[in-house]
N, C-alpha and C positions, 0 to 999 in steps of 0.2 A: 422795805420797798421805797422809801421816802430817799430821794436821790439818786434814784434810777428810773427807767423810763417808765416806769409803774406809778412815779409819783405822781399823785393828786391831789395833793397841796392845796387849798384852796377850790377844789370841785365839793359837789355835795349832792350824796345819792340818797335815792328811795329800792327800797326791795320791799317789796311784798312776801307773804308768806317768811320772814324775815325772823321768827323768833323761832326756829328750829331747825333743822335737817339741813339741805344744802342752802336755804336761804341766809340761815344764821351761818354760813360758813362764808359765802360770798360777801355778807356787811363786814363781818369780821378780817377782812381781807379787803376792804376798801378802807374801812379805818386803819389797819395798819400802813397802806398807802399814804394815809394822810388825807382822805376824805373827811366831811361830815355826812354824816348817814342818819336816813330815817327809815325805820321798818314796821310794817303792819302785819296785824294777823287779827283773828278773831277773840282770840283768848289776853287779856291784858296783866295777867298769874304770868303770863310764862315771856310775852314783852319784858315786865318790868326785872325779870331775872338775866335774861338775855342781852337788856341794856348796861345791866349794873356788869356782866362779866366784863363785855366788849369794853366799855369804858375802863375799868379798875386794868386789862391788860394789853389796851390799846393807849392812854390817856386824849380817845378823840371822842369829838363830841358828837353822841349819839342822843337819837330822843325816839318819839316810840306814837302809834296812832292805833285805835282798836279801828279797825273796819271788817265789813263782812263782804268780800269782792261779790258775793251774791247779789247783793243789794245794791242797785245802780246810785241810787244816794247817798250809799257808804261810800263810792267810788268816786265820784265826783268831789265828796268832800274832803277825801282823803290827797287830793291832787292838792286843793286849796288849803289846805291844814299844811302842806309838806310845804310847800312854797312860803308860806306863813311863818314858822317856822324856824326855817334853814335859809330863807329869803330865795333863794332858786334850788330848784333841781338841773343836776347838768346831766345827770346820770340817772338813767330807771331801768328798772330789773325787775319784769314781770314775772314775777318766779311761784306766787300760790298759784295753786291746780288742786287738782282731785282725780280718782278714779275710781271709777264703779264696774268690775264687770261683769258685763251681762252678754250671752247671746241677742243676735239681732230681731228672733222672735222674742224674748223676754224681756225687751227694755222696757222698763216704767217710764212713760213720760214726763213727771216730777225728775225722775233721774237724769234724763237728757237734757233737760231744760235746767235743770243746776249744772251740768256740766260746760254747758254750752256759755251760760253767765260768766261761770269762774274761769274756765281756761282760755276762752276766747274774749268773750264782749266785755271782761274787763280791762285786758289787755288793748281794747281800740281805746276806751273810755280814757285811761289812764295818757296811754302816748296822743291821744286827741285834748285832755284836757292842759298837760307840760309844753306841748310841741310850739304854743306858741312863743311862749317866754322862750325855750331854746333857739330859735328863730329870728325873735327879737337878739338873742345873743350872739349868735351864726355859731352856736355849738352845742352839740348833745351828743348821744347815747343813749342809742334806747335797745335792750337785747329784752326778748323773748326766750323763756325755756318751754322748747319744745320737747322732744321726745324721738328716740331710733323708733319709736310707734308710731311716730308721724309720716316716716319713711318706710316701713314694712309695718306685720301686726301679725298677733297670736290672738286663737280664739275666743272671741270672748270681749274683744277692747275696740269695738264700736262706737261709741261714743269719744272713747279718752283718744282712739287713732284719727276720729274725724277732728276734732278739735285742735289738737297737735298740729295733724297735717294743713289744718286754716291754717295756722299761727306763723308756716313756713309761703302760706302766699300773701298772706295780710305784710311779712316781713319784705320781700320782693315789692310790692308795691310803694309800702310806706319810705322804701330807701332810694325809689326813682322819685318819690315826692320833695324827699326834705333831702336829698344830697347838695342840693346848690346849697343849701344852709351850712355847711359842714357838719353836717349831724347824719352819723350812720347808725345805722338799723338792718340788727345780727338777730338769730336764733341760736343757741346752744340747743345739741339734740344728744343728751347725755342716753347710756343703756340704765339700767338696773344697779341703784344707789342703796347702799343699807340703811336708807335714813325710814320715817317712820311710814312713810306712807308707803311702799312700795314688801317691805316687810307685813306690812297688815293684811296684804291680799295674795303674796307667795306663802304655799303650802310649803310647809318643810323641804320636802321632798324637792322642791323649783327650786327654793332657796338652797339646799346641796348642791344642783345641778349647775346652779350659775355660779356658786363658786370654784366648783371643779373646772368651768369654764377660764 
């Protein structure tokens, strides 16, 4: 991608949820742009495997932050660690989430209230703790993965479809805010990925049906 319009040369992103499934897929695809990338996740076993591949077949420079988007002070520090770092972020990709499903009589509120952390109020934490250095630079990127659950929903996905569908007006605001900056702010709303999370809570039987789809 490096001398085409894809190239990034010289930019340097953050993903989140980054050492697995589509987030290790999108670092890995900025590195070979020619980014520098930094990605977080919970587990720092599976970081420091996910850095060493990207680098060894990328030759760009990747590094790696454990946080727990849970934790508002993982998320804070994780802004400050990345910038530290890579000296800026130009690029963020709020990409960890979770889903739990429950019906709407059966939600645990421990449940809703992790949910709510991860998918949503980390993603303000994160594009409010970057946004000013991008600002100060008049450029960014900031995308959100949302979800086709943000947009319609199956039984069951109350929480993951309220969340989502924030993330698609949190996105609408935050891009009449910081446009004069030249920094736009997207959602991606992918359907049903066979990466691991989305596998862990299709039944066999769904997971046939959507590939037959």
């Amino acid at each position: 991608m490096k001398g085409t319009i894809f190239d990034l040369t010289g930019r340097s992103a953050l993903v989140t949820g980054g050492s697995k499934g589509l987030g290790k897929v999108i670092a890995s695809a900025f590195a070979q742009a020619g980014a520098d990338v930094m990605i977080s996740s919970r587990h720092e076993s599976d970081l420091k495997v996910t850095v060493s591949e990207i680098r060894r077949t990328t030759g760009a420079r990747v590094e790696y932050a454990v946080a727990d988007m849970t934790r508002r002070e993982d998320v804070s520090r994780l802004a400050e660690t990345s910038v530290a770092a890579l000296g800026k972020i130009d690029i963020l990709v709020n990409n960890a989430g979770a889903n739990v499903p429950q019906k709407i009589d059966e939600i645990r509120d421990e449940d809703w209230d992790r949910l709510l952390e991860l998918n949503l109020t980390s993603c303000m934490m994160l594009t409010r703790g970057l946004v000013p250095c991008m600002k100060a630079r008049r450029w960014g990127r900031i995308i959100h993965m949302s979800s086709n659950m943000g947009l319609a929903s199956i039984s069951g996905r109350n929480a993951y479809s309220a969340t989502k569908s924030a993330l698609l007006g949190l996105a609408r605001a935050s891009a009449l805010d910081l446009g004069a900056y030249n920094i736009t702010v997207n959602c991606i709303a992918p359907g049903p990925i066979a990466t691991d999370l989305p596998m862990s809570i299709l039944s066999p039987d769904q997971q046939a049906a959507l590939a037959a789809r």
